[in-house]
C-alpha positions as CSV (number, residue, x, y, z in Angstrom):
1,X,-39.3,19.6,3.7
2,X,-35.8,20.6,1.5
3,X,-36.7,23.5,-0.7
4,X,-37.4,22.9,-4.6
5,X,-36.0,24.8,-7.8
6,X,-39.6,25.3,-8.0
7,X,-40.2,27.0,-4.7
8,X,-36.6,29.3,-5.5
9,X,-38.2,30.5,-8.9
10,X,-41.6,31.2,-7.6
11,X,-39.5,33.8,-4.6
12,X,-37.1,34.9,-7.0
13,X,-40.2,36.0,-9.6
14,X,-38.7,34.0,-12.6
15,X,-38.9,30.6,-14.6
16,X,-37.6,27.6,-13.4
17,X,-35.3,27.8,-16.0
18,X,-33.8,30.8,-15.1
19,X,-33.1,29.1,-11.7
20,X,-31.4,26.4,-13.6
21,X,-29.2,28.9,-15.9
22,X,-28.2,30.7,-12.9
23,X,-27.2,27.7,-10.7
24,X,-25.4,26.3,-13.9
25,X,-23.2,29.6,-14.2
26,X,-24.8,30.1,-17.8
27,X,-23.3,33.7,-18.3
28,X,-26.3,35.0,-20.2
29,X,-28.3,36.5,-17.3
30,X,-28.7,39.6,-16.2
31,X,-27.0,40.8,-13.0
32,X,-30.6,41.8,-11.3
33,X,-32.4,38.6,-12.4
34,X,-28.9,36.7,-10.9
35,X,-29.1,38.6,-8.1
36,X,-32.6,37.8,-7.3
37,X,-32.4,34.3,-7.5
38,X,-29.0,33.9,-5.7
39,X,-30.9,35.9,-2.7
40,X,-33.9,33.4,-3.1
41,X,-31.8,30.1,-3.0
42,X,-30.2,31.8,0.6
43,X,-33.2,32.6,2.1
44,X,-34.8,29.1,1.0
45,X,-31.6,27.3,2.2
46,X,-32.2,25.5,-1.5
47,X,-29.4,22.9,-2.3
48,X,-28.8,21.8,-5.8
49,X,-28.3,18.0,-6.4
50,X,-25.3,18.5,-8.4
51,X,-24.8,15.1,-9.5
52,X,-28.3,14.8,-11.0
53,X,-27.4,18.5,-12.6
54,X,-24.7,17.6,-14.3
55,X,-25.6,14.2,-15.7
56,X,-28.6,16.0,-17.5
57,X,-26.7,19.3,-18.8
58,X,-24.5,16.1,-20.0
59,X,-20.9,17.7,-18.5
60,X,-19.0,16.2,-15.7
61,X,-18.9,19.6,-13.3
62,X,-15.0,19.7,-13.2
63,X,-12.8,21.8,-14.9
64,X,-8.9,20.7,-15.0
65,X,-6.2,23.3,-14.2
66,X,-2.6,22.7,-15.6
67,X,0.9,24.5,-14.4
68,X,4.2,23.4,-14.3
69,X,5.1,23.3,-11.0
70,X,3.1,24.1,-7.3
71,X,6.0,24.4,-5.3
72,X,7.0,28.0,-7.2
73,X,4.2,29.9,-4.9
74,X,2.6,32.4,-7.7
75,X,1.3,28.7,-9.1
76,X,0.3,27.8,-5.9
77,X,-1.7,31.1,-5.5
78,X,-2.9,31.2,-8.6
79,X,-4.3,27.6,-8.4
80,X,-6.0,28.9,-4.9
81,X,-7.4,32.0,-7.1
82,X,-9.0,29.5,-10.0
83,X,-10.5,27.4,-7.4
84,X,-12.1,30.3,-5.9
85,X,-13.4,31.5,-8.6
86,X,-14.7,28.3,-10.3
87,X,-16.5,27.7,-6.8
88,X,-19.0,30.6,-7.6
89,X,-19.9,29.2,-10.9
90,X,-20.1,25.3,-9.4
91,X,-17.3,24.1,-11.0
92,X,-14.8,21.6,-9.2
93,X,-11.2,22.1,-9.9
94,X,-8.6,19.3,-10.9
95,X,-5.0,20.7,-10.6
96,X,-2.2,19.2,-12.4
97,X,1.6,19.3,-11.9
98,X,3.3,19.2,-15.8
99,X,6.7,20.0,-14.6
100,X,6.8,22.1,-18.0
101,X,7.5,18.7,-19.3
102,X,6.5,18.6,-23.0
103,X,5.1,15.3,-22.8
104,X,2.9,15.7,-19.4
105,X,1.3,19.2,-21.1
106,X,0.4,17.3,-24.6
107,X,-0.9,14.4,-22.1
108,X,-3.5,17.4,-20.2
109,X,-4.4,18.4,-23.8
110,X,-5.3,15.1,-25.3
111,X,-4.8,12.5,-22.8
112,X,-7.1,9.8,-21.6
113,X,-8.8,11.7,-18.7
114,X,-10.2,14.2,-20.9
115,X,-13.5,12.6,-20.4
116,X,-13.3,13.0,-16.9
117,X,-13.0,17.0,-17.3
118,X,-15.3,19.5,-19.0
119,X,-12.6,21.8,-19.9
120,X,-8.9,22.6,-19.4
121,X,-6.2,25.7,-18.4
122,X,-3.0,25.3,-18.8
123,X,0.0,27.6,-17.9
124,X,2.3,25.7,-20.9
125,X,6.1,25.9,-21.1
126,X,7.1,23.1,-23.6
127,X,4.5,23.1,-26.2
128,X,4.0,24.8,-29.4
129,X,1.5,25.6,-31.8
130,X,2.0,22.6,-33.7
131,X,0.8,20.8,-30.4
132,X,-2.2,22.9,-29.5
133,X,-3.5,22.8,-33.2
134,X,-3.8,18.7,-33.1
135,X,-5.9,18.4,-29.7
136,X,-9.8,18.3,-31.0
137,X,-11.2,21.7,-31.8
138,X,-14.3,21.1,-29.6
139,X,-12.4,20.4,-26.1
140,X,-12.6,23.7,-24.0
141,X,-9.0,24.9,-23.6
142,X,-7.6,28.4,-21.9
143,X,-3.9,28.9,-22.2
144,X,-2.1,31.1,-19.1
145,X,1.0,32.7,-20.4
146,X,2.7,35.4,-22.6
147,X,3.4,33.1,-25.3
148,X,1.7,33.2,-28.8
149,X,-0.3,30.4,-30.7
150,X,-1.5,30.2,-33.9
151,X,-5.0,29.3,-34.7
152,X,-8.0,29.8,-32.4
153,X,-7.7,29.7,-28.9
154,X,-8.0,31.8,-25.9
155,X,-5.3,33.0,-23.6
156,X,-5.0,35.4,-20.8
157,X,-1.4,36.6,-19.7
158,X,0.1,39.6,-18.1
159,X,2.4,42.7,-19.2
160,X,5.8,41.0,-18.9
161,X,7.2,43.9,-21.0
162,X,6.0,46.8,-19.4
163,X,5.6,45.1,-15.9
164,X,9.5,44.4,-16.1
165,X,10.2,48.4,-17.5
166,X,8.1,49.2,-14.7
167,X,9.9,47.6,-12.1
168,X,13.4,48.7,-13.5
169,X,12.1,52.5,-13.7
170,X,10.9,52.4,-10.0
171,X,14.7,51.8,-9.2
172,X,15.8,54.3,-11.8
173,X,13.2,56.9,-9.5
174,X,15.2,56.1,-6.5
175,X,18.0,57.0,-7.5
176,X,20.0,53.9,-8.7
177,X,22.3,53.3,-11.5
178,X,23.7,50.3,-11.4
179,X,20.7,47.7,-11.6
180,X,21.7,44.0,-11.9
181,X,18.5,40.8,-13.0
182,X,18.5,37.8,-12.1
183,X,16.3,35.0,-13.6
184,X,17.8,35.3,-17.5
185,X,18.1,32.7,-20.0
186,X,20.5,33.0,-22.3
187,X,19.9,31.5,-25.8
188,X,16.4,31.4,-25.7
189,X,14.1,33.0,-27.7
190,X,10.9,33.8,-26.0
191,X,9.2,33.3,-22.9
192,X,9.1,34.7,-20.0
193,X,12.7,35.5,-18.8
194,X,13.2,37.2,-22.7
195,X,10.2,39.1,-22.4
196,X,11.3,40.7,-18.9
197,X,14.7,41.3,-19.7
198,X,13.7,43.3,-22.5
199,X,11.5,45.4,-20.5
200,X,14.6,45.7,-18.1
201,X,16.8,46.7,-21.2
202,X,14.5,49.2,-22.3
203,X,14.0,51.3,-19.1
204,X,17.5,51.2,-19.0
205,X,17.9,52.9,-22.5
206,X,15.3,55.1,-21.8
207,X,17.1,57.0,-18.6
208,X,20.0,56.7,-21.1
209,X,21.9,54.1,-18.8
210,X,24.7,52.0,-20.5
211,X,23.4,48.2,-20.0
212,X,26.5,46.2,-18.2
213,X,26.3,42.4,-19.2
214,X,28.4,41.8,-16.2
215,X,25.1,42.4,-14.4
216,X,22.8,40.5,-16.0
217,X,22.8,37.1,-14.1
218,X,21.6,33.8,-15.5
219,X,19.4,31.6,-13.5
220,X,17.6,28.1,-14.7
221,X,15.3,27.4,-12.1
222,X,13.5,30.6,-10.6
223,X,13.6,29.1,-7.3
224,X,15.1,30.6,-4.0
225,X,18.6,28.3,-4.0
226,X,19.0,29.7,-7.5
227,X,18.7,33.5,-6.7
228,X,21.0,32.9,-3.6
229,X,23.2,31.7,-5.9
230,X,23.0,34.4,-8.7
231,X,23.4,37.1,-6.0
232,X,26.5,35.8,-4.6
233,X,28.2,35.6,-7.7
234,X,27.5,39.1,-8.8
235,X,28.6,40.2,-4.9
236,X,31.8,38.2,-5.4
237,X,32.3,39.6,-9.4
238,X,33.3,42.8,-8.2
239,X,31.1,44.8,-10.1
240,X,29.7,47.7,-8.3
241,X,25.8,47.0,-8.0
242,X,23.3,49.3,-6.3
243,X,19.9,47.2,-7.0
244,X,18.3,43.8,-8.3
245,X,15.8,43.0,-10.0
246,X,14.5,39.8,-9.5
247,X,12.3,38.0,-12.1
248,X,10.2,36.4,-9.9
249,X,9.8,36.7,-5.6
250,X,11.2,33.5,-5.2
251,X,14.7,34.4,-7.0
252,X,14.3,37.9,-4.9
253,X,14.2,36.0,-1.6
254,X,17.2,33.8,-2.1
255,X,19.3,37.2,-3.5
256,X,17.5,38.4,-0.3
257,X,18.5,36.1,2.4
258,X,22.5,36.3,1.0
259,X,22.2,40.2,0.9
260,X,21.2,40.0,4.4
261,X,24.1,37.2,5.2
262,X,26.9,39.2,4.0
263,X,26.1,42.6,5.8
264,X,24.4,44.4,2.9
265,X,21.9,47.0,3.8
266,X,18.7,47.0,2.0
267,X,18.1,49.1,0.6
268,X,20.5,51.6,1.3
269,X,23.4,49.7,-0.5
270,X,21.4,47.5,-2.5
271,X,17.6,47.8,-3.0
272,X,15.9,44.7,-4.6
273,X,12.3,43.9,-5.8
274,X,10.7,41.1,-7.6
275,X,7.8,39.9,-9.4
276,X,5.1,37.9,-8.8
277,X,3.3,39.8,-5.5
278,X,3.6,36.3,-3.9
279,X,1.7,36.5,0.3
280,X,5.6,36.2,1.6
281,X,6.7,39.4,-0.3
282,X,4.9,41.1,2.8
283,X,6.3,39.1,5.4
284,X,10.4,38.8,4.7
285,X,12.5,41.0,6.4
286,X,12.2,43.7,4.8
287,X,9.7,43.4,3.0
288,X,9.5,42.9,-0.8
289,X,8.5,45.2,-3.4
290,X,7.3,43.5,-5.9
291,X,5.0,43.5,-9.3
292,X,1.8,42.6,-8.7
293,X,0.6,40.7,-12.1
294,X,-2.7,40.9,-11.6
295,X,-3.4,36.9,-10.8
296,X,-6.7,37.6,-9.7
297,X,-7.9,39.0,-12.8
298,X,-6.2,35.9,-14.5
299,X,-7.9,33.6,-12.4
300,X,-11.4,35.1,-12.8
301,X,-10.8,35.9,-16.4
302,X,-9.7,32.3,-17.3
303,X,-12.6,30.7,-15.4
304,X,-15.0,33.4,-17.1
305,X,-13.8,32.4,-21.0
306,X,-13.3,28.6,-20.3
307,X,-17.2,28.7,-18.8
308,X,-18.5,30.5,-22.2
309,X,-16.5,27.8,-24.6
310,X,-18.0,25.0,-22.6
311,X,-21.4,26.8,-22.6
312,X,-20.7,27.3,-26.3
313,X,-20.0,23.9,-27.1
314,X,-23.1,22.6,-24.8
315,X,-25.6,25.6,-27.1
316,X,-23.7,24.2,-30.4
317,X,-24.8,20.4,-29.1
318,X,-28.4,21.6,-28.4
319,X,-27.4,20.5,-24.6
320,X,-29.0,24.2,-23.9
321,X,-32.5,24.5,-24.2
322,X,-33.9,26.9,-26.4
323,X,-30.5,28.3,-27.6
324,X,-29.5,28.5,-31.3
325,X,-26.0,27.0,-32.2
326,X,-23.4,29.9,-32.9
327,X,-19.9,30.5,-33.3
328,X,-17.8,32.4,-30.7
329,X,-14.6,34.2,-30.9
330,X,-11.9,33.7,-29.3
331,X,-10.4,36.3,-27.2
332,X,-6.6,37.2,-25.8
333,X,-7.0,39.1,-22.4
334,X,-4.1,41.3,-20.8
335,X,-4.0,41.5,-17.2
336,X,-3.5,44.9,-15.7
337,X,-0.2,45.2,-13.3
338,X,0.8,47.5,-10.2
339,X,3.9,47.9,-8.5
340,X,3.7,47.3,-4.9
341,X,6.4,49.2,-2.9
342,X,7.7,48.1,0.1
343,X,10.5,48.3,2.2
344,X,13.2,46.5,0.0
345,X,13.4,49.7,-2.2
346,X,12.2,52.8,-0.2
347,X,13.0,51.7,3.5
348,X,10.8,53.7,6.3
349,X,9.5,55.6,3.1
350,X,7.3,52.5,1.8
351,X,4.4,54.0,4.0
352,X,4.3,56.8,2.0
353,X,4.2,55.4,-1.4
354,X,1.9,52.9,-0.3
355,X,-0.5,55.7,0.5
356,X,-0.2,57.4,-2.7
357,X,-0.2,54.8,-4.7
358,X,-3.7,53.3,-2.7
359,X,-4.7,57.4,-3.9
360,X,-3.3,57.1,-7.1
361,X,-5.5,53.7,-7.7
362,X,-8.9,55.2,-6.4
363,X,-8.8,57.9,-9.2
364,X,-7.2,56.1,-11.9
């Protein structure tokens, strides 16, 4: 005979309600009491009937994820990361493609499957405050990203600044002088590429190194064509370049492959490293050092806030029993970085600084 919720509390040493609160992802349990009844429901072989669940906790068990294009592979990975980490607090995951089209990003915030979906995060490119402030305040939404939005919302993003003055500072330590980007847009006035060419700028002022506009190389899509592109016009412009930066691993596999093409040795004449700690960073030839983001900790820390506004929301409802409505503030969360070195910068050194750096991390 299947196990009950009833036959899970009484192993477990708690109320049946505790089961449920655990096996809903409610946040509000202690890790020991968790712990317990997660062993209980293994040894029991107890399987929720998650339909049933979630028509009486009156959500639909899915949570929508929103970025702007999965053929880029940090989206692609981080979409993996969310899934994984909405799996351990039963959600299912709907992933959306918004091509960082304005309309398609208002359509995730306020369109018609909204009912379908408990809550939303979306990696937005093309909207702006003005467009997050009309969606309905009590719709669960996360925001990925660096940019800034007025009025109450929660958003997790990553170091662009100091990730990017990082990056450029590892190929000041080695040695090099004359450090071209690619991945700029000129004109705009924030974002992403902005953000990380200022950290480049300001590492560059720091070692008191002249910045050469020559070497700053525009790119509209961050995609590998684009960075084979932008490294074969700086190679052809004549302007003496010892390193790249790349604002993303798919730009720095493009500049890469025409590197490689035309004879260049990496990284004795040119070293290069990107952004974005992509899986094929480790596998191209040589392999790519690269900042590591921290997409892990976005992934779990989006997941985490969007599950306490939806539990929010269902407490403020009365959809929790025995909870008292409250407010909640919301919160803006900073991902920690790391450079991973590989071969693209230090060559047979990359051993070595992979081994101090694993050191470096265990007593940090």
């Amino acid at each position: 005979m299947p196990a009950t919720m009833h036959d899970v509390a009484k192993l477990a040493g708690v109320s049946i309600k505790t089961v449920s609160n655990v096996l809903s992802g409610y946040p509000y349990v202690r890790d020991s009491t968790r712990a317990k009844v997660l062993a209980a429901v293994d040894e029991l072989g107890y399987r929720m009937n998650i339909s049933a669940r979630n028509l009486r906790a009156g959500r639909t068990g899915i949570i929508a994820l929103a970025v702007p294009e999965l053929s880029l592979p940090y989206f692609a990975e981080l979409a993996a990361e969310v899934i994984r980490a909405a799996e351990e607090k039963f959600w299912t995951v709907l992933v959306e493609q918004t091509s960082a089209l304005r309309d398609r990003e208002i359509a995730v915030l306020s369109g018609s499957r909204r009912h379908l979906i408990d809550g939303l995060i979306l990696a937005p490119l093309a909207v702006g405050s003005e467009d997050i402030g009309q969606r309905q305040a009590d719709f669960p939404v996360v925001l990925l990203g660096e940019r800034t939005f007025d009025g109450p919302v929660d958003n997790v993003t990553m170091s662009n600044v100091e990730a990017a003055r990082a990056a450029t500072q590892h190929l000041i330590d080695i040695g090099r002088r004359r450090i071209a980007v690619i991945g700029a847009h000129p004109g705009e006035g924030d974002g992403t590429p902005i953000l990380r060419l200022e950290g480049y700028l300001a590492a560059l002022r720091d070692a008191g190194i002249e910045p050469d506009s020559e070497l700053i190389a525009p790119a509209g899509l961050w995609h590998r064509a684009e960075g084979a592109e932008a490294m074969g016009r700086l190679l052809d412009s004549g302007s003496p370049i010892d390193a790249v930066f790349c604002f993303n691993d798919t730009l720095a596999l493009g500049a890469l492959h025409v590197l490689l093409r035309r004879g260049v040795r990496v990284p004795d004449d040119i070293a290069i490293i990107g952004f974005d700690n992509i899986e094929e960073a480790r596998f191209s030839m040589p392999p790519l050092t690269s900042v590591d983001p921290g997409r892990d900790q976005i992934a779990r820390t989006a997941v985490e806030l969007l599950t306490d506004q939806i539990t929010a929301r269902r407490r403020r409802d009365g959809s929790v029993d025995g909870e008292k409505p409250g407010g909640r503030a919301h919160r803006q969360v900073v991902a920690d970085f790391s450079i991973k070195v590989r071969e693209s910068t230090v060559g047979s050194a990359a051993a070595d600084w992979s081994t101090a750096q694993r050191a470096a991390e265990s007593t940090a």
